[in-house]
C-alpha positions as CSV (number, residue, x, y, z in Angstrom):
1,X,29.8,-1.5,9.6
2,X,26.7,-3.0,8.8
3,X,25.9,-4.5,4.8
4,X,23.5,-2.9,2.4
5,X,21.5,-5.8,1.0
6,X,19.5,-5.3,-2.8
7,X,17.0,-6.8,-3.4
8,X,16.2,-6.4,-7.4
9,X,15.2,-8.1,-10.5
10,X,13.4,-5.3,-12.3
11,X,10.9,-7.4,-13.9
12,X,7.5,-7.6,-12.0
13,X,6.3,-10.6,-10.4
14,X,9.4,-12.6,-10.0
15,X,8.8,-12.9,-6.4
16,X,11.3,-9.9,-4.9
17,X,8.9,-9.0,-2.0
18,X,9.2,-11.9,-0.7
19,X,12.6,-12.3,-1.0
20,X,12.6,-8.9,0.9
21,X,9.9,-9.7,3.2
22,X,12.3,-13.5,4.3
23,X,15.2,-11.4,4.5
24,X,14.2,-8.7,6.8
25,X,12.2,-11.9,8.9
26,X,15.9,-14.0,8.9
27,X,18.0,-10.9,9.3
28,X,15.3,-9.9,13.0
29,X,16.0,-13.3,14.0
30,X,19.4,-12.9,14.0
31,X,19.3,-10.1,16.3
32,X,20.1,-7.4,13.8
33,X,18.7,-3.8,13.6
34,X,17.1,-3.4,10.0
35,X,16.4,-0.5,8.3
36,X,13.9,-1.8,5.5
37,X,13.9,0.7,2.6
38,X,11.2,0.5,0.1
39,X,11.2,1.7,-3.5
40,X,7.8,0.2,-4.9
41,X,5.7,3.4,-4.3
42,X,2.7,1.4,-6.3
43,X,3.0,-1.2,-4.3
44,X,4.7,-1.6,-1.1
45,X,3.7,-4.6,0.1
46,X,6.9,-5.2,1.6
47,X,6.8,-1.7,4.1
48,X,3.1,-2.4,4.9
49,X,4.1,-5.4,6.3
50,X,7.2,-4.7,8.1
51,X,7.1,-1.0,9.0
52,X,5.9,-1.1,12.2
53,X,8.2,-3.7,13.4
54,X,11.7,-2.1,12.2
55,X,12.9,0.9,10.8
56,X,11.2,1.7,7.3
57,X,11.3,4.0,5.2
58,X,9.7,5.0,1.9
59,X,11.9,6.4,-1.3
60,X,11.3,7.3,-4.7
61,X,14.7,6.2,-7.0
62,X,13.5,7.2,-10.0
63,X,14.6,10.4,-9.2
64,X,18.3,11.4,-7.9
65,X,17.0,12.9,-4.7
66,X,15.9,9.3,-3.6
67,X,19.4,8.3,-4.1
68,X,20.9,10.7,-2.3
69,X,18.4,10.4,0.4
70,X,19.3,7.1,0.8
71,X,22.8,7.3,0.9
72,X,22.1,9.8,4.0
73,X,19.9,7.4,5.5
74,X,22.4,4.7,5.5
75,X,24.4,7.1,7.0
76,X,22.4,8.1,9.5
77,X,21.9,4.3,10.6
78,X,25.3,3.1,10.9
79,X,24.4,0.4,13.4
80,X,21.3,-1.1,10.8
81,X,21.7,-3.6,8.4
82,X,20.0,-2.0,5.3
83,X,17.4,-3.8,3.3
84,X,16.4,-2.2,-0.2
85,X,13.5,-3.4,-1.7
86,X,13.5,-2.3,-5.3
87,X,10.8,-1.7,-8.0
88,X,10.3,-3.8,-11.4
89,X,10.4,0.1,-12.9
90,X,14.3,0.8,-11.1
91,X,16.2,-0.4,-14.2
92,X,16.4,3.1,-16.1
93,X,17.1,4.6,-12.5
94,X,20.4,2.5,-11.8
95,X,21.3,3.2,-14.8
96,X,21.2,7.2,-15.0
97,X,22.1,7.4,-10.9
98,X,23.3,4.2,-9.6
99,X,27.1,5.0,-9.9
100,X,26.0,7.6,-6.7
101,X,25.6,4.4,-4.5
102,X,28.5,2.9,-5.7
103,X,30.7,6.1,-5.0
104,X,29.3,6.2,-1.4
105,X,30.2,2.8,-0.4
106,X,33.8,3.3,0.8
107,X,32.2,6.6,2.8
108,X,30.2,5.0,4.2
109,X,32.2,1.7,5.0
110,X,29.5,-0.7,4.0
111,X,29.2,-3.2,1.1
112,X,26.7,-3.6,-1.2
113,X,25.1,-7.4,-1.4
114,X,22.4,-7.9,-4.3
115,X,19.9,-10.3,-4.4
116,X,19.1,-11.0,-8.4
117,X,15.3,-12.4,-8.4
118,X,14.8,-14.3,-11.4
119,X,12.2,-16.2,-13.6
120,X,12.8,-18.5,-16.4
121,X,12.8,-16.2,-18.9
122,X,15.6,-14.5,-20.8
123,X,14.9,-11.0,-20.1
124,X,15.8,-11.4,-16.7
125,X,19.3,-12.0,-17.4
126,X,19.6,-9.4,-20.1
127,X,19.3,-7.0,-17.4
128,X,21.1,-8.3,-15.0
129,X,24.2,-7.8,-17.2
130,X,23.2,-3.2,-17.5
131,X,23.1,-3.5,-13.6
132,X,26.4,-5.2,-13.2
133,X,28.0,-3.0,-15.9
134,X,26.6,0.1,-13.7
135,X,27.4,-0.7,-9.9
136,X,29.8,-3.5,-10.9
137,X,31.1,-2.7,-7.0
138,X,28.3,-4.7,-5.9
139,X,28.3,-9.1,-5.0
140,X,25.5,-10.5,-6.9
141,X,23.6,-13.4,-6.1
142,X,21.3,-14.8,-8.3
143,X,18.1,-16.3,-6.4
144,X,15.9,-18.5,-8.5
145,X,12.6,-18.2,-6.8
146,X,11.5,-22.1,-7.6
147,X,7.3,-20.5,-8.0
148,X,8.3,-21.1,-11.5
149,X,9.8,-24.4,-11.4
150,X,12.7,-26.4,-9.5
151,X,16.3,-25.3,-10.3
152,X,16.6,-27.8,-13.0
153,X,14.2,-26.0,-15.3
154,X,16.0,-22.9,-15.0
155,X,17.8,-23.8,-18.5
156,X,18.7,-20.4,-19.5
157,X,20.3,-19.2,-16.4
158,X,22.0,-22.7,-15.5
159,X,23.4,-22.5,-19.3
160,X,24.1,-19.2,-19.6
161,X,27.8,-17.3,-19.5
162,X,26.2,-14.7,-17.1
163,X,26.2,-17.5,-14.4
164,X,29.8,-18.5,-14.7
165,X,30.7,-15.0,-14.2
166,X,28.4,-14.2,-11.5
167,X,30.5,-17.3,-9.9
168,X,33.5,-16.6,-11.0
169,X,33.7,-12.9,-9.1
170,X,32.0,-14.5,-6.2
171,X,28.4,-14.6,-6.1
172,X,26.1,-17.6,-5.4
173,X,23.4,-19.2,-7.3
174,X,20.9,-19.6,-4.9
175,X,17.2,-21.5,-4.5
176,X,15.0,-19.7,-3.1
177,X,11.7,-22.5,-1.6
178,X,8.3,-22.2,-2.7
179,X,5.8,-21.8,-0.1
180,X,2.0,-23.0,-0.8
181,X,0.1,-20.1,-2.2
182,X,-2.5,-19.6,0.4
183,X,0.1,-18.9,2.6
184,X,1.8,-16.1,0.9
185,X,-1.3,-14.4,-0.1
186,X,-2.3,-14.4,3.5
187,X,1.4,-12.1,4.1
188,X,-0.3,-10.0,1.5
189,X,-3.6,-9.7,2.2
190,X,-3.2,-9.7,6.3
191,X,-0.2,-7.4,5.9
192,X,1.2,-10.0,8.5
193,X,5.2,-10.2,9.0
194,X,6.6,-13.5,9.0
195,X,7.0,-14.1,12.6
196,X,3.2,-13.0,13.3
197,X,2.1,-15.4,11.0
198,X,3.8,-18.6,12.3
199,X,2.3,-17.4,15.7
200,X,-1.6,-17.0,14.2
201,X,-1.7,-18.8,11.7
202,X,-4.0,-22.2,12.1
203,X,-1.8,-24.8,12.5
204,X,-1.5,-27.0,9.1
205,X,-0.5,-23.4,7.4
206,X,1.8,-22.7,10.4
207,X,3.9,-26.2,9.3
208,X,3.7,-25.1,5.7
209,X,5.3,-21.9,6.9
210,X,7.8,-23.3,9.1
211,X,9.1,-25.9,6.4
212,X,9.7,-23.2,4.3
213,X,10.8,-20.3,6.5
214,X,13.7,-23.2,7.8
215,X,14.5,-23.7,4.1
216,X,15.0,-20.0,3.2
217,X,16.9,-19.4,6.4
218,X,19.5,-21.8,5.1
219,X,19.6,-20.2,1.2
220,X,20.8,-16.9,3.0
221,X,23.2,-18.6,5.4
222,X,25.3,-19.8,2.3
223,X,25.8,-15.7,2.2
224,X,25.4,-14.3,4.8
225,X,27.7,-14.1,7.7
């Protein structure tokens, strides 16, 4: 059976729809069938994008019926990798209905692989430790998206206890590349996948884009099989 892969972080602007967006891109190219879940009802970037290329769907868990709506959708797509891209507001939500997820996985044969997108700042691994104290089921990877500075500046996650653990259970701490700004907004503001863009983008973009879409093919090939 197929993974469920979280993508999370519940601050805003860390950089998780993109991480979404490079996953869904790497997971296509590796022949899979993706269903691409998205949470962020405000902004859903990530679905306007990718939604008429794979399976998408649109839930709301900040309520229990999204949750159990998408326990039945992975369910119903037994052969799809799932791909959940979650909103800054989710924290609150895994924590009052989360443990639902967590008591579905062994019905529904699939494991749960998060993706932690983090900043520098502290916050972000304060509440990294509530979601890992409520679906503690999951394999946490911690991605630090390097917009905010090479890996070397992340002092308070490279310092920090949370990272030994994360390690110690079995979760990586990944890098996740920056890409020149003009090229991500262009995702945004085209509403282009990946793959369309490195065929229509002009060309001096199109190398900026393939530099980086090689770099963050191998950051999920250190976990993904």
């Amino acid at each position: 059976m197929e993974n469920i892969y979280l993508v999370a972080g519940v601050k805003g602007g860390v950089g998780k729809s993109m991480v979404s967006m490079s996953l869904v891109d790497f997971l296509m190219n590796e022949d899979k069938n993706v269903l691409l879940v998205e949470t962020d009802n405000s902004n859903p970037d990530v679905l306007k994008c990718y939604g008429g290329v794979t399976t998408a769907v649109a839930l709301n868990l900040d309520h229990v019926d999204g949750w159990m709506d998408l326990i039945t959708h992975c369910d119903n797509h037994r052969n799809h990798v799932v791909v959940i891209n979650s909103a800054a507001r989710n924290d609150h939500a895994v924590q009052m209905y989360g443990d639902r997820l967590q008591q579905a996985l062994p019905l529904l044969k699939r494991k749960l692989i998060t993706f932690w997108v983090i900043n520098r700042q502290r916050d972000c691994i304060e509440l990294l430790r509530n979601f890992l104290d409520q679906i503690p089921e999951s394999k946490t990877n911690i991605v630090m998206n390097t917009y905010f500075g090479n890996q070397e500046k992340f002092v308070t996650y490279n310092n920090s206890q949370t990272k030994k653990y994360i390690e110690q259970l079995g979760g990586k701490s990944l890098v996740f590349p920056e890409v020149a700004d003009r090229v991500a907004d262009d995702f945004y503001i085209k509403r282009m996948t990946i793959e369309k863009a490195a065929e229509d983008f002009p060309i001096g973009n199109r190398i900026e884009l393939l530099r980086w879409r090689g770099e963050v093919k191998k950051m999920f090939e250190e976990v993904i099989e």
